[in-house]
C-alpha positions in Angstrom: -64.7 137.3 38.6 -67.6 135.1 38.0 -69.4 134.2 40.9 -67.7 136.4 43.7 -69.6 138.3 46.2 -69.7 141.9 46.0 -66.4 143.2 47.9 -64.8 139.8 47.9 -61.3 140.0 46.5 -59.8 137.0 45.1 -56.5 135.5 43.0 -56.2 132.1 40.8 -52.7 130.9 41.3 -52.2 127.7 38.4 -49.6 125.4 38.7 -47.8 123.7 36.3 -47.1 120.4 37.2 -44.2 117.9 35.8 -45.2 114.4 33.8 -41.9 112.7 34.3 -42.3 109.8 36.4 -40.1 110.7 39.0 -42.6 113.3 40.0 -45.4 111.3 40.6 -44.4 110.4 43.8 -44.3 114.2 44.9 -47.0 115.2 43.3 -49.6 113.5 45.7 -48.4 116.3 48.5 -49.8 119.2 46.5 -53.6 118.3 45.1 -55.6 118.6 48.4 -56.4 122.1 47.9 -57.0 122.1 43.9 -59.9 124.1 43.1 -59.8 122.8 39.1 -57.8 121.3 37.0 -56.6 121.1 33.4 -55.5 118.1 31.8 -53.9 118.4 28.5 -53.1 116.3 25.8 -51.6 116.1 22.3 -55.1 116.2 19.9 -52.0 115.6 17.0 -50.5 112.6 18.2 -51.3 109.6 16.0 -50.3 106.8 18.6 -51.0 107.5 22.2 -53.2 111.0 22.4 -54.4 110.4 25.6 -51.3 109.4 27.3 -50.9 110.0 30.6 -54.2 111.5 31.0 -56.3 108.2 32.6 -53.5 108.3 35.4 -54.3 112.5 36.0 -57.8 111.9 36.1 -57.7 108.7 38.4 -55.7 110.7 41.2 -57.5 114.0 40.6 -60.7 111.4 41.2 -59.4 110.4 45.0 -57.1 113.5 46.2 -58.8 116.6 44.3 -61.6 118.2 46.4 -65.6 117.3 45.2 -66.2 120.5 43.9 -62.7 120.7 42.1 -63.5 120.4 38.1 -61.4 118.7 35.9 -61.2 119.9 32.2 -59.8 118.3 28.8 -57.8 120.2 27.0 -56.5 119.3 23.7 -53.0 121.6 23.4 -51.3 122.6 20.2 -54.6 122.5 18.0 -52.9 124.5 15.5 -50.2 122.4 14.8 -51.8 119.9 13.0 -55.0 118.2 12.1 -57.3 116.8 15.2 -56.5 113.0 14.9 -58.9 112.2 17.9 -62.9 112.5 16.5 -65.7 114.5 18.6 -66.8 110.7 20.0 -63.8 109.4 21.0 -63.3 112.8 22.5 -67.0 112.6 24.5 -66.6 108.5 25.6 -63.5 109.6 27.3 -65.3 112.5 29.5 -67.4 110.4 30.2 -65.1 107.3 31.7 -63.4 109.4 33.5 -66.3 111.6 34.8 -64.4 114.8 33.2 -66.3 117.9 33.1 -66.0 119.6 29.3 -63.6 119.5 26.7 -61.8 122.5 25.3 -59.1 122.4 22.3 -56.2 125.2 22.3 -53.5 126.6 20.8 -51.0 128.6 22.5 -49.8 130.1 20.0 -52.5 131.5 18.1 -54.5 131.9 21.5 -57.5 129.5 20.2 -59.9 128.6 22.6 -57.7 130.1 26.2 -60.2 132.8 26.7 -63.4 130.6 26.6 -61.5 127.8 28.3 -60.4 130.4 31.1 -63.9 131.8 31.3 -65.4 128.3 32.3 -62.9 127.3 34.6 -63.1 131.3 36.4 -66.8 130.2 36.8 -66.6 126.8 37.8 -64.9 127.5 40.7 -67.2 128.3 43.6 -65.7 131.4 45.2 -67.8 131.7 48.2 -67.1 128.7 49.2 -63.5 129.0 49.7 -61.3 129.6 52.9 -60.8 133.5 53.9 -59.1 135.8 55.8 -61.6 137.6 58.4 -58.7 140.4 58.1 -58.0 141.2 54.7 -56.2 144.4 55.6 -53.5 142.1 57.4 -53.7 139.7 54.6 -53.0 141.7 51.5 -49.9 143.7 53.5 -48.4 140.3 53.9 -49.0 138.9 50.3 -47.8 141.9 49.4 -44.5 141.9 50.9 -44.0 138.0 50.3 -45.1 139.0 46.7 -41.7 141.6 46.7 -39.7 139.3 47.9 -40.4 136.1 45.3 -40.0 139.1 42.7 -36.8 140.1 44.1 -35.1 136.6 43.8 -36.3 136.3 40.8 -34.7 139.6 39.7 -31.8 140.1 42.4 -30.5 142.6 39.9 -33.5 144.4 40.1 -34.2 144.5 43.6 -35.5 147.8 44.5 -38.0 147.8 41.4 -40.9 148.9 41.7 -44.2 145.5 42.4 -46.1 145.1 39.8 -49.7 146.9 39.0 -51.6 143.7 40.3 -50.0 144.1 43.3 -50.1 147.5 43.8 -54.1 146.9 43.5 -53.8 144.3 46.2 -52.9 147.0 48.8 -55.2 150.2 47.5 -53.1 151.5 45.2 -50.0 152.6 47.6 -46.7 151.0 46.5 -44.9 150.3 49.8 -41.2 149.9 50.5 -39.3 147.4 52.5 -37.3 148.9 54.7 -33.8 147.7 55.3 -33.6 146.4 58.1 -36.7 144.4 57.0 -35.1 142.0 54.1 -35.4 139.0 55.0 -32.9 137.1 57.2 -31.4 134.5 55.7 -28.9 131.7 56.7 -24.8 131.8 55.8 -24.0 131.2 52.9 -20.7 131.4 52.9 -18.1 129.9 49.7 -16.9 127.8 51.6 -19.8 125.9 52.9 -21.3 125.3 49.4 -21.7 121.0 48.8 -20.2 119.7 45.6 -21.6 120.2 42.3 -20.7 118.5 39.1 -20.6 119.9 35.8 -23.2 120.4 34.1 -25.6 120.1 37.0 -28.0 123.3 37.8 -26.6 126.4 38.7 -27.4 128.0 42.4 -29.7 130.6 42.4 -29.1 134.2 45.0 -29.7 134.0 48.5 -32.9 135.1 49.7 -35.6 131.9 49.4 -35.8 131.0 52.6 -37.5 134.2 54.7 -37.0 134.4 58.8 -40.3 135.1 60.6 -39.0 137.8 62.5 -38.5 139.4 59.1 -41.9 139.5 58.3 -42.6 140.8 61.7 -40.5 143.8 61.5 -42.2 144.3 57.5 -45.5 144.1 59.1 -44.5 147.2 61.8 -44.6 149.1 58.7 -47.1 147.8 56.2 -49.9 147.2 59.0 -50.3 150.2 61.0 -53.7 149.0 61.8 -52.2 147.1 64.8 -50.5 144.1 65.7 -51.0 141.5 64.7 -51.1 138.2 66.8 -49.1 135.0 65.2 -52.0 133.4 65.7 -53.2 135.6 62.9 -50.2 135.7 60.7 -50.0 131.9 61.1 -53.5 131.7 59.1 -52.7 134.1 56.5 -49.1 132.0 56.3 -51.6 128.8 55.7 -54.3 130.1 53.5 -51.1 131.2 50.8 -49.5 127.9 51.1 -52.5 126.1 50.1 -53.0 128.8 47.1 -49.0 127.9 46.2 -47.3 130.9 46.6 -45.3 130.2 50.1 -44.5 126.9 52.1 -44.0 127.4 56.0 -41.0 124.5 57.0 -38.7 124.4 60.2 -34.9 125.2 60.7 -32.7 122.7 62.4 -32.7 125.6 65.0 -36.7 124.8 65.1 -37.1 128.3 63.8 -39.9 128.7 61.2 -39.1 130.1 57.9 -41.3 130.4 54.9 -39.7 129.0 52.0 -40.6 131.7 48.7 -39.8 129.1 46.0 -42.6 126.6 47.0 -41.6 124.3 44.0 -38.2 123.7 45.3 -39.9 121.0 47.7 -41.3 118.9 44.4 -38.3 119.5 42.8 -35.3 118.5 45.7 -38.3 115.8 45.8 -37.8 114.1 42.6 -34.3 114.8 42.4 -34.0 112.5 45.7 -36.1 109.5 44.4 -34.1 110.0 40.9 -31.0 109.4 42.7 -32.2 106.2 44.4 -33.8 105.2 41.0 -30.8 105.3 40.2 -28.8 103.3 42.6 -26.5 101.4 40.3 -27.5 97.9 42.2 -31.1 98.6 41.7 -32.0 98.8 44.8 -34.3 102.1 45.2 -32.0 103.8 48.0 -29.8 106.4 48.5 -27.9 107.6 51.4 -28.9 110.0 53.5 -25.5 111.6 53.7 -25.6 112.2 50.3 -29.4 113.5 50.1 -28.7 116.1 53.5 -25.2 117.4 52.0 -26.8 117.7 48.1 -24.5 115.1 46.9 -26.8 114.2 44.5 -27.7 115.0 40.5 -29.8 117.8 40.5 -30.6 119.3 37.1 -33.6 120.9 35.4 -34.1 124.2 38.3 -31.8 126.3 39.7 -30.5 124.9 42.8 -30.6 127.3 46.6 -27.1 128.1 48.7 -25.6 125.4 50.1 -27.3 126.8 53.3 -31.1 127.1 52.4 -30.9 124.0 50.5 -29.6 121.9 53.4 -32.5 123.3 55.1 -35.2 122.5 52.4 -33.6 119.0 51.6 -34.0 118.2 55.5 -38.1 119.7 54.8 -38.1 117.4 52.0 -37.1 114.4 53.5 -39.2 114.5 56.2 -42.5 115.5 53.8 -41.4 112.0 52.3 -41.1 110.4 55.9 -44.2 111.7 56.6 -46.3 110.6 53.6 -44.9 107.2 54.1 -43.2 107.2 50.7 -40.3 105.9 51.9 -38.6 104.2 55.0 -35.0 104.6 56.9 -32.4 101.6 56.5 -29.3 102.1 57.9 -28.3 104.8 57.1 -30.3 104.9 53.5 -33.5 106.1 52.6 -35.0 103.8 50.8 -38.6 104.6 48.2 -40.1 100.6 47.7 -41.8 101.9 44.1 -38.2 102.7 42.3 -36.9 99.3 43.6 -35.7 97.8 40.9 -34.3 94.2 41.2 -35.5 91.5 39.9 -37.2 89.0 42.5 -35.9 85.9 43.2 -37.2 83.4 45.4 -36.3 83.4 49.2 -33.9 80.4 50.7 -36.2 79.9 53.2 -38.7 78.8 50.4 -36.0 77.5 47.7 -37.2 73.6 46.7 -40.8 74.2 47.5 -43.7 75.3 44.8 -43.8 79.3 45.3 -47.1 80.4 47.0 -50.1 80.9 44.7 -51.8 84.2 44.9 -55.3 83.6 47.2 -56.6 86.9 46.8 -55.9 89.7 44.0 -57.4 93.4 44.4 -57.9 95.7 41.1 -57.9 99.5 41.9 -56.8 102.7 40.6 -54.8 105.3 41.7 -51.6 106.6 41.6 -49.9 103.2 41.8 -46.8 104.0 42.6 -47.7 106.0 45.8 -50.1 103.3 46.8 -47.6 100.4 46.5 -45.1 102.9 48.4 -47.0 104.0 51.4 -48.3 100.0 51.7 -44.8 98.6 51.9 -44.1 101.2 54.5 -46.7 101.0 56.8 -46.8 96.9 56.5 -43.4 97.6 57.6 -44.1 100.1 60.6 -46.7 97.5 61.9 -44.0 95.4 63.7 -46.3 92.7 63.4 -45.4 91.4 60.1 -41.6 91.6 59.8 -40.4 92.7 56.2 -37.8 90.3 54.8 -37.0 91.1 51.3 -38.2 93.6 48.6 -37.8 93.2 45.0 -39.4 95.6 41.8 -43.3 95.7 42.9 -42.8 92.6 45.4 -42.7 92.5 49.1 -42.2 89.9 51.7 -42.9 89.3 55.2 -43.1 86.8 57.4 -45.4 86.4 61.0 -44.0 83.6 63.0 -41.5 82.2 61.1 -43.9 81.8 58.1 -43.7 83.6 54.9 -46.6 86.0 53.1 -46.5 88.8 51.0 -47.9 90.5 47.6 -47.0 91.6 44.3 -48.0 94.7 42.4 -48.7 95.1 38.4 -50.2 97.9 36.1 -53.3 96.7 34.3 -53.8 99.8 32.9 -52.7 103.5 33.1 -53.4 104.6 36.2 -54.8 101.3 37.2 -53.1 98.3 39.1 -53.5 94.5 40.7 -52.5 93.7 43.9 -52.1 89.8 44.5 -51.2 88.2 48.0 -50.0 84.8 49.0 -49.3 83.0 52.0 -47.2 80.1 53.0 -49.7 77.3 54.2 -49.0 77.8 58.2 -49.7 81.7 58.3 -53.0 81.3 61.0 -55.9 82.6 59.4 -56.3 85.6 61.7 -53.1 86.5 60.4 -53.4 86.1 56.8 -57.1 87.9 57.5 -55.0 90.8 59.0 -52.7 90.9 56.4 -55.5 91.3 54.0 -57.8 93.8 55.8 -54.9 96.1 56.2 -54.4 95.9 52.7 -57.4 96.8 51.2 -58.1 99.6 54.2 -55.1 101.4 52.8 -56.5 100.6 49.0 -59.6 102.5 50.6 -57.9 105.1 51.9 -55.6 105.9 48.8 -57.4 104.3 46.0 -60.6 104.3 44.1 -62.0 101.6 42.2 -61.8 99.1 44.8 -62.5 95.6 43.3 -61.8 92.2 45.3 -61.4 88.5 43.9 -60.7 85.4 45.8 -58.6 82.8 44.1 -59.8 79.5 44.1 -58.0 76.1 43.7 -59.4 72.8 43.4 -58.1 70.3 46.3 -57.9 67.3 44.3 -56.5 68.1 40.7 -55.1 71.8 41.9 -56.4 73.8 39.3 -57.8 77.3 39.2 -61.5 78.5 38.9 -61.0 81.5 36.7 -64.8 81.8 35.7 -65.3 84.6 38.1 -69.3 84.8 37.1 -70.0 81.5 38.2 -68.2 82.0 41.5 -70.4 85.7 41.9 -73.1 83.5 41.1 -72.9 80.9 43.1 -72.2 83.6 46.1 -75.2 85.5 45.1 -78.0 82.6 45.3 -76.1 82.0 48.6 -74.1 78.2 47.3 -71.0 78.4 49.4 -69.4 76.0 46.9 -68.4 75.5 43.3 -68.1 72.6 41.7 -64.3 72.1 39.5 -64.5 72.5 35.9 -61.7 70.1 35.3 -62.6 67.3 38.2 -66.4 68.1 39.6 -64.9 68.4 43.1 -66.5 70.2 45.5 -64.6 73.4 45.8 -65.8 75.3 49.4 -65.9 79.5 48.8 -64.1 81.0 52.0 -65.8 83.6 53.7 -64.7 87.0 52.8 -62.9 89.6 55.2 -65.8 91.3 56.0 -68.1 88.5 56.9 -64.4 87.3 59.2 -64.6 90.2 61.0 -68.1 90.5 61.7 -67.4 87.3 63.3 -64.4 88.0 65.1 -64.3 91.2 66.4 -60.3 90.9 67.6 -59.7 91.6 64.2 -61.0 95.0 64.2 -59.0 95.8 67.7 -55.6 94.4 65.9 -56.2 96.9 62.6 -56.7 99.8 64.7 -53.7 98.5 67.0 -51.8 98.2 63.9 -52.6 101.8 62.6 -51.6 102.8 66.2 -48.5 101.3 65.8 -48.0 103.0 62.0 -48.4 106.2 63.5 -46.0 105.9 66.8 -43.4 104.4 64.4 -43.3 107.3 61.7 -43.5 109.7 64.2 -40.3 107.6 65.6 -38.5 108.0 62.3 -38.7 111.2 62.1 -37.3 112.3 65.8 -34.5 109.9 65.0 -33.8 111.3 61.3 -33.9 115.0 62.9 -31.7 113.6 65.9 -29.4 111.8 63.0 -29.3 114.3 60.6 -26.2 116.3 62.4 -24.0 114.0 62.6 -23.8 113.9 58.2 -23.6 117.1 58.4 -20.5 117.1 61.0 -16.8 117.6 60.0 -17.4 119.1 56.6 -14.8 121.6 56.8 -11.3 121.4 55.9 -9.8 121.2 59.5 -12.0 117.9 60.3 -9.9 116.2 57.4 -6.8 117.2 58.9 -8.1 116.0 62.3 -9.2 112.8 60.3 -5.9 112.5 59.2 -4.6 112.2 62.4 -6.6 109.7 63.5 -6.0 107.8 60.5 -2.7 107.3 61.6 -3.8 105.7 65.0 -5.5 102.6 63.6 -3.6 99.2 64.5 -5.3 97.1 61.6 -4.9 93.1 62.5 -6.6 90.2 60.7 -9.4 87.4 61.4 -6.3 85.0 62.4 -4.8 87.6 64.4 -7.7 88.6 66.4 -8.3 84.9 66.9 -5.2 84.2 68.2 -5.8 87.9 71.0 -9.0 86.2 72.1 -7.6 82.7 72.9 -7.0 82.4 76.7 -9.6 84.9 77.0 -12.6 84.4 79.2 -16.0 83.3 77.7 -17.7 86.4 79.2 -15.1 88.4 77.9 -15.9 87.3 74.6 -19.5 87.1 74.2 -19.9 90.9 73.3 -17.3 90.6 70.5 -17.8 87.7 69.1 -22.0 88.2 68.7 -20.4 91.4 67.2 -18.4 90.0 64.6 -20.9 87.2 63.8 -23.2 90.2 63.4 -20.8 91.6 61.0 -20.3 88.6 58.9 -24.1 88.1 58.6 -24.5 91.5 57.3 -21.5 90.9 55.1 -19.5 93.4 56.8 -16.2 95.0 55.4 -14.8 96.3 58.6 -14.9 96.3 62.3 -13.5 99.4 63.9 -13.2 99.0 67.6 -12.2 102.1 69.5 -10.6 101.3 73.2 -8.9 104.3 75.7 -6.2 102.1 76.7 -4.0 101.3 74.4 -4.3 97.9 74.9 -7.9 96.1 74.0 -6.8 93.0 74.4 -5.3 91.9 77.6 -5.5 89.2 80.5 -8.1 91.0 81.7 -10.3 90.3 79.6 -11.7 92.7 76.8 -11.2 96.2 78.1 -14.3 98.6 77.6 -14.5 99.9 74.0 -16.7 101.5 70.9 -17.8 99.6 67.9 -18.3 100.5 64.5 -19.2 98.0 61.7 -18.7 99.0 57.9 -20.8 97.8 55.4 -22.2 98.7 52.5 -26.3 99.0 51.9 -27.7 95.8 53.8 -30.7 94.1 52.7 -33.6 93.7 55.7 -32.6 89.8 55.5 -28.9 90.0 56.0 -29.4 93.2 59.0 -31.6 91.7 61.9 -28.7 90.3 64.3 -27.0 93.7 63.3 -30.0 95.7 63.9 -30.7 94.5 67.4 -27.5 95.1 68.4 -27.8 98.6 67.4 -31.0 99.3 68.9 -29.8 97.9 72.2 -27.4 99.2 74.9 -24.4 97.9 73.8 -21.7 100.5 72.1 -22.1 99.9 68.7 -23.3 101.4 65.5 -23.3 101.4 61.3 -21.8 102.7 58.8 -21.1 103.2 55.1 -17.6 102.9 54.0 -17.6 106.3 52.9 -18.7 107.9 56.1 -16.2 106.6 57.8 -13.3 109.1 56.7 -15.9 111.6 56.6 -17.4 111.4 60.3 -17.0 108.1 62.2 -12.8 108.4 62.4 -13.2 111.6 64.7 -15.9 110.6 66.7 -13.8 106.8 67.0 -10.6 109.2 68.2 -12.5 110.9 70.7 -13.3 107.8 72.4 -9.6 106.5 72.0 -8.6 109.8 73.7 -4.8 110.9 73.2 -3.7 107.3 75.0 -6.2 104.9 73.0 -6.4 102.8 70.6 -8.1 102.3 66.9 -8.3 98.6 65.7 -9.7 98.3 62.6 -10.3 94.5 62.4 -10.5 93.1 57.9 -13.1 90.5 57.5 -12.9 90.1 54.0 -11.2 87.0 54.5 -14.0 85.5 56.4 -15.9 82.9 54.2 
């Protein structure tokens, strides 16, 4: 190849990358390690031609490597006539600091070999990571290169690997030995989650390989020596970031290399589908339904029930991770696919809404940017989130309300604009804002800032941002108002606050502290979580729920009023912060689970379990429930439909064979 050192073997692995929206979010986890890219576009198309490529070339800008070049390629050039001229063509490149245009056509084969040549070229070969043992590198590719070609082709398992592989390791051909395939978890009929019709079809066992497996491969294929894991570890990294593997953990905390990398961006985008697509608009879906694959999945062929459980767990905690989405009881819920329309707050309802004091332009990929902002804002613990609409978040610090709204500008390019209620302190609304823009610096480009001025006497706007950069620049620190001639004073910006205050540096990095402690939180607790959705799947735990079933002693609001009367206040206390907890959050259900058979008795309230049922609850309706739940006291959340499914035979344990179920109705409570 062009550009490699003598006795330097190397391989160009290309991905092919989705353009449906609901990939975008994913597809920020896979371009660190792009060498190059390739951006097509339709040269034919009359309307939009470069559609979709300012948004390519804007995350490619802030995620790609520096030395990663990005190419124009106009596709299908011998379709029809070129309806974009040689100009347009060369003023694009250059906005988007592109690298060469080539035009293509698949099918005749136009223009791939000199476009191929370039790109072979442009990548800088010595410069790339290596293995210091290729011996021990190509005997592992090679067997991992068996196996990929073996699930592809199950019914051609023992076929021979093809030529470029056989290169790869000298020439010799080797054979897995049996007791080398890879070890793979149960997969047993009767395990598999539902599918609909119509949805994608599973694929054969196999995708998920055991660690000990390739251990026992390499006995054979490396007679060189052993080899440490240390160094099968970095071999294992350097072909993930090259695409062909992805190492991920077991529930068992086992490692296992996953031999369909592209599973993860596809389970990905079939998870933020599904809460795209939550029929209240609310961006969410339960985790239940992602961990169990009771979701749409269409477009790939899906794993066993057994290896996909395994990669949707992965999946979901890449997700986590990234800060693309948030836990909610018992949802997971992605901010950018939000989809409700905002409204404004009660706690602001009669008042003038907030005006916007300072708006941010950047590009990006917007969607991730908006995300991961909502959710570390969020994780900070010092702005509490209250309500979340399409693009709009609010908070409040103090009792006092702030927040910020997102739009696209532009393909690939958005405005941020935040707003404070008039008490937020101004080292607060000055935190608010710094962590803002630090996160627009750390995942956007572009960066532009604009302070929104309002005259104090007649309360218009100064929108004639040269005379304010102006004024700023011969060092006036006011502007007069176009409509009145008051005085209008120019605030200092953040920078100049902190400078001055140097608290506000140690809160950001507090904050980002925080961010960090918190995911890390989140994750634990989705790992410690995720068993119990996964509990009493199989046919003997619905029998068992059955039976429990027929325990419950359901009463009504008027009858559980008149249990409690004569009842001592401290008796009550518990259950009735409970219950007022449960009307807040617009609760269905109260399920209290007692091992006497009598919960109500001139005792008092005897020792019991609870279990409130609601459906999804918004932020605002879920903080007296929430702290209840993060507390000591017995209680927990959750859906309706989980309830039948895992909470009835974990509430009949607790009842024991001489307890009792109550399962209180609130419906009637107004």
């Amino acid at each position: 190849m062009p550009g490699l050192p003598d006795g330097v073997q190397a391989e160009l692995t290309l991905w092919d990358l989705a353009g449906q929206p609901e990939y975008r979010l994913t597809h920020q986890l896979f371009l660190d390690d792009a060498d190059a890219a390739l951006l097509l576009f339709d040269c034919a198309d009359p309307h939009d031609p470069f559609r979709g490529v300012p948004y390519w070339a804007k995350v490619l800008k802030k995620h790609a490597p520096e030395h990663a070049q990005r190419f124009l390629v106009s596709s299908r050039y011998d379709v029809s006539p070129v309806t974009v001229d040689r100009r347009e063509i060369d003023h694009f490149l250059g906005l988007h600091g592109l690298d060469g245009h080539y035009a293509t056509s698949a099918a005749t084969g136009e223009g791939v070999a000199e476009l191929f040549g370039r790109l072979l070229a442009a990548i800088p070969w010595a410069e790339l990571p290596r293995t210091s043992t290729p011996k021990l590198f190509q005997a592992i590719r090679a067997f991992l290169l068996e196996e990929k070609q073996r699930i592809r082709d199950p019914d051609n398992a023992d076929a021979q690997p093809a030529k470029a592989d056989a290169r790869s390791t000298g020439g010799k051909e080797p054979s897995v030995p049996a007791d080398s395939r890879p070890d793979v978890a149960d997969s047993r009929p009767g395990d598999a989650s539902p599918q609909s019709d119509g949805e994608s079809p599973r694929c054969s066992p196999g995708s998920l390989l055991s660690m000990d497996a390739l251990r026992r491969a390499l006995q054979e294929r490396f007679p060189e020596g052993k080899a440490t894991q240390a160094e099968i570890d970095t071999v294992i990294g350097l072909l993930q970031t090259r695409g062909l593997v992805h190492r991920l953990k077991s529930p068992s905390g086992e490692d296992r290399i996953l031999l369909r990398p592209e599973c993860i961006n596809q389970y990905g985008a079939s998870i933020i589908q599904a809460a795209r697509n939550h029929p209240q608009g609310i961006g969410a879906v339960t985790e239940r339904d992602v961990l169990i694959g009771n979701i749409p999945f269409s477009g790939f062929a899906r794993l066993p029930a057994a290896e996909e459980r395994i990669v949707l767990e992965a999946t979901v905690e890449l997700l986590l991770g990234h800060d693309l989405g948030f836990r909610e009881m018992g949802y997971l819920v992605f901010p950018s696919q939000i989809h409700v329309t905002r409204v404004p707050s009660p706690a602001i309802e009669g008042k003038p809404p907030p005006r916007a004091e300072v708006a941010y332009r950047f590009s990006g990929a917007i969607e991730t940017i908006y995300a991961s902002l909502v959710v570390r804002l969020s994780y900070t613990e010092h702005f509490r989130r209250e309500d979340q609409w399409r693009y709009a978040v609010e908070f409040s610090r103090a009792g006092n309300r702030l927040g910020f709204s997102m739009a696209q500008v532009e393909e690939g390019a958005g405005e941020i604009e935040i707003w404070f209620e008039p008490n937020v302190t101004e080292f607060d609304r000055v935190t608010f804002i710094r962590f803002i823009t630090d996160h627009l610096r750390t995942k956007g480009i572009d960066i532009q800032g604009q302070i929104r001025l309002y005259c104090p006497n007649c309360d218009e706007e100064v929108k004639n941002r040269a005379a304010i950069e102006r004024r700023l620049a011969d060092g006036k620190l006011a502007i007069p108002c176009q409509f009145c001639d008051t005085e209008i004073v120019i605030p200092a910006g953040v920078e100049e606050h902190c400078r001055r205050k140097p608290a506000l540096g140690e809160t950001q990095r507090e904050l980002k502290d925080t961010v960090e402690r918190r995911r890390n939180t989140e994750i634990s607790a989705f790992r410690h979580d995720r068993q119990n959705y996964l509990d009493n799947l199989s046919p003997s735990s619905v029998v068992k729920n059955n039976q429990y079933s027929k325990k419950i002693e359901k009463i009504s609001t008027s009858e559980m009023d008149a249990k409690l009367k004569g009842l001592r206040k401290m008796d009550t206390e518990l259950f009735n912060k409970i219950v007022a907890a449960a009307r807040t959050a617009r609760a269905q259900q109260v399920y209290v689970s007692s091992p006497s058979k009598q919960l109500f008795s001139n005792d008092g309230i005897l020792k019991a379990e609870y279990l409130i049922v609601a459906e999804y609850i918004s932020r605002a309706d879920s903080e007296e429930l929430a702290q209840l739940i993060k507390s000591k006291e017995p209680v927990s959340y959750a859906t309706p439909e989980l309830v039948e499914k895992y909470w009835l035979q974990k509430l009949g344990d607790i009842a024991g064979k001489d307890g009792v179920i109550v399962k209180i109705d609130l419906s009637g409570i107004g």
